[in-house]
Wavefront OBJ file of the C-alpha trace (Angstrom):
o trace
v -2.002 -7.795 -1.857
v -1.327 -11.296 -2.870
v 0.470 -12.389 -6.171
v -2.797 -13.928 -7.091
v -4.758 -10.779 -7.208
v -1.002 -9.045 -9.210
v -1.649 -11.711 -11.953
v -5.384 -10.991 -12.852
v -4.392 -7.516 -12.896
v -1.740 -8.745 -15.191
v -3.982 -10.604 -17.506
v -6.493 -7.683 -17.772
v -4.119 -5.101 -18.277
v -2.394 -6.467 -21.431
v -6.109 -7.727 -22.668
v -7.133 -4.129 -22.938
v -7.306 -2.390 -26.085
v -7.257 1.017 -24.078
v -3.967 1.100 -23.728
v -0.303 -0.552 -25.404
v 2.644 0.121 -22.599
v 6.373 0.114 -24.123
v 8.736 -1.674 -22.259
v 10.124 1.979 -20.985
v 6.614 2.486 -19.990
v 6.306 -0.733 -17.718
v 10.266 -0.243 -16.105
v 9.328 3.689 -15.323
v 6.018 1.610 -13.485
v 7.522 -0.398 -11.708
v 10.193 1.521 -9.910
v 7.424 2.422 -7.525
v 9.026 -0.848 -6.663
v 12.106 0.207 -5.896
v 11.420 1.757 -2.276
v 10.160 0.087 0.622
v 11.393 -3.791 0.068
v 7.992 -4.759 -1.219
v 6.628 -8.621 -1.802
v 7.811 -9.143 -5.179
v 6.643 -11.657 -7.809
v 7.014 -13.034 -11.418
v 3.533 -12.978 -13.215
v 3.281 -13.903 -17.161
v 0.284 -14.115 -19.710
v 0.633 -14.958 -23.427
v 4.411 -14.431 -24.395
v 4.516 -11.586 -21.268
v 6.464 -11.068 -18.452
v 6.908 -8.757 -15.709
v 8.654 -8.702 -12.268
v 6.724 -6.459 -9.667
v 4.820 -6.057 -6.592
v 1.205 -7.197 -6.762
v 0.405 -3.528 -5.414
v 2.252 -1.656 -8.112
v 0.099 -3.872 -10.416
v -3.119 -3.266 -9.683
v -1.719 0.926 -9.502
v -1.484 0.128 -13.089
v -4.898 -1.801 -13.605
v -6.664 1.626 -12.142
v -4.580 3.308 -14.992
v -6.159 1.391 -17.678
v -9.714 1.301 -15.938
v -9.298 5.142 -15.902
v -8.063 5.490 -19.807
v -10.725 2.981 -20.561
v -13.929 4.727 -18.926
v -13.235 8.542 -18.667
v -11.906 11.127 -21.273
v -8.617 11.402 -19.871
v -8.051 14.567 -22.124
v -9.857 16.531 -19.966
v -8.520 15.251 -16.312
v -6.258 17.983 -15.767
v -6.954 17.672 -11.794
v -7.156 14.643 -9.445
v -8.303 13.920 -6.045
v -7.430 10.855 -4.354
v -9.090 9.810 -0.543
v -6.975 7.546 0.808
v -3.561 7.581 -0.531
v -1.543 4.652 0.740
v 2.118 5.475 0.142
v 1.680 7.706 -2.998
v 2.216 4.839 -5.422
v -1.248 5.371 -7.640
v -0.198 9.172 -7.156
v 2.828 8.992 -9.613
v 1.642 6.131 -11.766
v -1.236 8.348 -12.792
v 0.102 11.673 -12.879
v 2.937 10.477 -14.791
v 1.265 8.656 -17.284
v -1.567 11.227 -17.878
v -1.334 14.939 -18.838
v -2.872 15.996 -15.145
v -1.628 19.310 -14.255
v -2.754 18.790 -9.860
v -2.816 15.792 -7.897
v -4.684 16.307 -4.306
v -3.519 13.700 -1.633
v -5.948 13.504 0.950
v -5.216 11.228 3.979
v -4.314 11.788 7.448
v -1.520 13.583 8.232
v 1.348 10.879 8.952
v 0.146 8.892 5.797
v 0.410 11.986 3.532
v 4.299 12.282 5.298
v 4.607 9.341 3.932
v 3.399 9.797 0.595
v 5.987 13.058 0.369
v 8.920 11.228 1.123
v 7.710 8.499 -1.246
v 6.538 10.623 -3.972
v 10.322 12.990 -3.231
v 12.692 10.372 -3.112
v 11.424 9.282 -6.594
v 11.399 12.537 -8.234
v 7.839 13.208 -8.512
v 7.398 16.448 -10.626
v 3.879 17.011 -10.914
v 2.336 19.774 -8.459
v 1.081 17.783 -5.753
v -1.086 19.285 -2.817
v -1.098 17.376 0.486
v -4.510 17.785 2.294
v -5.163 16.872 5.538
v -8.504 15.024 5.454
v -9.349 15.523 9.307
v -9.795 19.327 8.957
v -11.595 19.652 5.499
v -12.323 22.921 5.748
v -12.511 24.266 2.056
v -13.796 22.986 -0.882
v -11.721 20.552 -2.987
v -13.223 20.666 -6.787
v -11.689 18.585 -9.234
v -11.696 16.357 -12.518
v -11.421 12.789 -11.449
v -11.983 11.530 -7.817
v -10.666 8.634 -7.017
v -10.772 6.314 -3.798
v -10.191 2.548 -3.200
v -11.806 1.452 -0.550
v -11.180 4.566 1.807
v -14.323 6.441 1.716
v -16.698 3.805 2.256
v -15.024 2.710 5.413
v -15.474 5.630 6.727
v -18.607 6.821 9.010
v -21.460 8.602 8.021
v -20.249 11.922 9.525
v -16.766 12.259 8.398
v -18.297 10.727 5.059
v -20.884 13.845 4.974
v -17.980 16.383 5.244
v -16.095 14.605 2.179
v -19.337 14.319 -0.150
v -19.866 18.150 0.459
v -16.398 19.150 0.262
v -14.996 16.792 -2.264
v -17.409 14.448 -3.992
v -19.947 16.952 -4.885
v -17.133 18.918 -6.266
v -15.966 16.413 -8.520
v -16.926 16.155 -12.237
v -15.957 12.160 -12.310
v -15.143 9.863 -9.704
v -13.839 6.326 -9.541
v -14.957 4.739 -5.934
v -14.041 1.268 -4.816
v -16.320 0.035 -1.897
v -15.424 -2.606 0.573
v -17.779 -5.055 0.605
v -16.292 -7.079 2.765
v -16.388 -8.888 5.895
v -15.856 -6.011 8.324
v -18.917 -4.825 6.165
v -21.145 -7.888 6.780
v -20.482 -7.588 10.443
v -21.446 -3.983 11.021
v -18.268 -2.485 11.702
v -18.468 0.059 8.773
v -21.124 2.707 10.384
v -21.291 4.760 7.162
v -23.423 4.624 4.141
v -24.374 1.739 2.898
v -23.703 1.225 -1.395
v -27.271 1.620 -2.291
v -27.419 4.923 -0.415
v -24.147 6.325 -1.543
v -25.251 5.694 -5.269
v -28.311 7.938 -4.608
v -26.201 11.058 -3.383
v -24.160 10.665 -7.078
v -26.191 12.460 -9.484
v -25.302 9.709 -13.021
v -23.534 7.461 -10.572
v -23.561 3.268 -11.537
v -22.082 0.320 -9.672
v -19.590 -1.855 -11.580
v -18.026 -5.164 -10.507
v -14.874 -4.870 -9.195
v -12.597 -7.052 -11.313
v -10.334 -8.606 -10.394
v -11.952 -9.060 -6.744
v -9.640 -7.945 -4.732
v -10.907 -8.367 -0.798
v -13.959 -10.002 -1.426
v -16.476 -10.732 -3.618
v -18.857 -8.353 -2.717
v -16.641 -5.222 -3.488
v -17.848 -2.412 -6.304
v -16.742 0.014 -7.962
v -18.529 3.141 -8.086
v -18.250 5.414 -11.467
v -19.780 8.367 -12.981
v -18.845 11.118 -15.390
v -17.530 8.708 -17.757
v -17.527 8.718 -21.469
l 1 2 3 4 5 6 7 8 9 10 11 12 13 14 15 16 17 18 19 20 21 22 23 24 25 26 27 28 29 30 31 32 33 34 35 36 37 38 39 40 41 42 43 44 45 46 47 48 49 50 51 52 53 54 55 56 57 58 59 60 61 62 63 64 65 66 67 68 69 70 71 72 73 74 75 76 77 78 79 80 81 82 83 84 85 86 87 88 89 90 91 92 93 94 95 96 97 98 99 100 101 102 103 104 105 106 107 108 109 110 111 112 113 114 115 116 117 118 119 120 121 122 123 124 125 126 127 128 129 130 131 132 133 134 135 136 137 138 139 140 141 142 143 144 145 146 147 148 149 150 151 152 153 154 155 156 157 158 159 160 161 162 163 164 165 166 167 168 169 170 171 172 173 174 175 176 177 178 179 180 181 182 183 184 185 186 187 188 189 190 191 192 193 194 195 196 197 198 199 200 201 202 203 204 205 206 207 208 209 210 211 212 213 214 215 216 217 218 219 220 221 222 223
């Protein structure tokens, strides 16, 4: 993620009236930082400054889009499709009062995750769920995915709408609108016809645009 993408999540997260982070708040952020020798950068707006990876940045934009839109009083469990390396895992759970956190990935990216998530410290119960054999249901408070579920296809997109979204009071879904998109390399649902399966479902721009401009985000249950 480039440090041009970090800085608009900068600017947006210290415009928002949702949420006021202490300076213990933004150093217990950012050592998600501290494992993995990410790109690091210097971004500032106003009188601000903070050192940190573009990625761990936009972690904590989703933070404040979550505070912002949903009661986060009553998010006691998450679901996340498409986990990366654990790092929106532990800035949410740590900074919300959410008593589970699902991971659900493939198998060697939820190993990863673990090791991330234990070599930190991570304290929260955490459940590591292997999204290739989805064989129970997965209810939950909040779903969230960035980008993962609409790159996948329709099939393996069926089994995680019955099994996960359906189950799911909220949910906060980035789509990739992107290129690979436009070209027809995505064989799953298209925006329009993932909207329709979301009973109080609503497209928002994503902001900042991230990949491209065509990206959404995806919301219902909120406030």
């Amino acid at each position: 993620m480039s440090p041009e993408i970090g800085q608009g999540c900068f600017e947006q997260i210290l415009q928002s009236r949702a949420v006021n982070f202490t300076e213990n708040d933004w150093l217990h952020f950012l050592r998600n930082d501290s494992i993995g020798n990410p790109l690091i950068a210097e971004f500032n707006f106003d009188d601000s400054q903070v050192i940190g990876s573009p990625t761990t940045l936009r972690y904590i934009k989703v933070l404040v889009d979550i505070v912002t839109l949903f009661d986060v009083n009553s998010l006691q469990t998450v679901t996340e499709i498409g986990v990366g390396y654990g790092g929106q895992c532990r800035i949410l759970s740590d900074a919300l009062a959410i008593e589970r956190y699902n991971l659900v990935d493939l198998p060697e990216v939820l190993a990863l995750a673990e090791k991330f998530l234990t070599t930190l410290n991570h304290s929260r119960e955490t459940r590591y769920i292997d999204g290739t054999h989805l064989y129970h249901d997965v209810p939950c408070d909040l779903l969230i995915s960035d980008y993962a579920f609409s790159e996948l296809n329709k099939p393996a997109q069926d089994v995680y709408i019955e099994k996960i979204l359906s189950k799911a009071r909220a949910g906060y879904v980035t789509w990739d609108g992107g290129i690979f998109a436009e070209i027809g390399m995505y064989s799953g649902y298209t925006l329009d016809e993932f909207v329709s399966m979301i009973p109080g479902a609503k497209i928002l721009p994503e902001s900042p645009v991230t990949t491209s401009s065509d990206n959404r985000l995806v919301v219902w249950g909120t406030k």
